[in-house]
N, C-alpha and C positions, 0 to 999 in steps of 0.2 A: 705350432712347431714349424720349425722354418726347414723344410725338405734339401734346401741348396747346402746347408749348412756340412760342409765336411769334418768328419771324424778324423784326425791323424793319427795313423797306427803305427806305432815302430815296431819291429820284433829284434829283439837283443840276441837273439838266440836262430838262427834264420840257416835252413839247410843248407845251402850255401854263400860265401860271400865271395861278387864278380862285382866289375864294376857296374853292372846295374843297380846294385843293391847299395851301392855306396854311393852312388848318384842321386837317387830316391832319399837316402838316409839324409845326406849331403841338404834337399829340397826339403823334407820335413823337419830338420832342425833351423834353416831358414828363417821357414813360419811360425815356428816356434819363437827364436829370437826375437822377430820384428811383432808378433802378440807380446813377450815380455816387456820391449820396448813402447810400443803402442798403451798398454795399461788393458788390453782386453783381454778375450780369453778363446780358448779354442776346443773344442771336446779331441781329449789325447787319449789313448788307448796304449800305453806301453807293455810288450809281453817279455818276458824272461825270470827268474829267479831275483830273490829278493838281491843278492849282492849286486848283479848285473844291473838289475833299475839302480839301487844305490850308487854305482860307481856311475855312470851315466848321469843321474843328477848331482851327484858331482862335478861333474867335469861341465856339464849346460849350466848350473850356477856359478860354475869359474870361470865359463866363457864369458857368462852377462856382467860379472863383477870386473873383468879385466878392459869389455869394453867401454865397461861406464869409467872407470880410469882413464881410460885411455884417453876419452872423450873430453873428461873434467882435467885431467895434468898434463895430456902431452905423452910421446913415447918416452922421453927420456927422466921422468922424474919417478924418484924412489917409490913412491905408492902405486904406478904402475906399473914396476918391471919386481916388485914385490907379487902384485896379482898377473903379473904373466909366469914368473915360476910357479906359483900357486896353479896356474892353469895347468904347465908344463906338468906337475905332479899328477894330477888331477886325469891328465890323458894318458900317461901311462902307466895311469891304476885303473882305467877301463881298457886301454888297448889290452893291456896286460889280464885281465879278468874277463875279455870278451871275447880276443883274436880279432876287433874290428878295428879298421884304423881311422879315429878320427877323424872326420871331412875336412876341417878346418886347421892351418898352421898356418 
């Protein structure tokens, strides 16, 4: 077992939210992205209630979907500002379900 190997823990539910917390969040969705991207993997540890994680991988698979868009058509073509609505949904049915705001717009 590889000792260096970091665990990334999110908590959906977190006694309070300052900006440290959404800086952090902000960095562990990051390395999450760039493993999606990359094709590896990374040991995740998400904590909250089942809707919370739902709404939340929601919203990380409309992030990944909107940039793989973006990446293959370009800002202005219909299939990607299809999956940026899609995102825009997507973040505030977790803003909305969590009180956290989204790192990324």
């Amino acid at each position: 077992m590889n000792d260096d190997l970091v665990v990334v823990e999110i908590n959906l539910e977190p006694e309070t939210i300052d900006e440290g917390y959404l800086s952090a969040l902000g960095g562990q969705l990051q390395v999450l992205l760039r493993t999606m991207f990359g094709g590896g993997s990374v040991p995740t540890r998400i904590r909250g209630s089942s809707s919370t994680v739902s709404s939340f991988a929601r919203a990380l698979g409309n992030e990944k979907r909107y940039i793989e868009a973006l990446s293959e058509f370009g800002l202005t073509d219909p299939r990607t500002l299809g999956n940026r609505h899609k995102l825009e949904r997507a973040i505030a049915g977790f803003e909305r379900q969590t009180g956290i705001k989204w790192p990324f717009k």
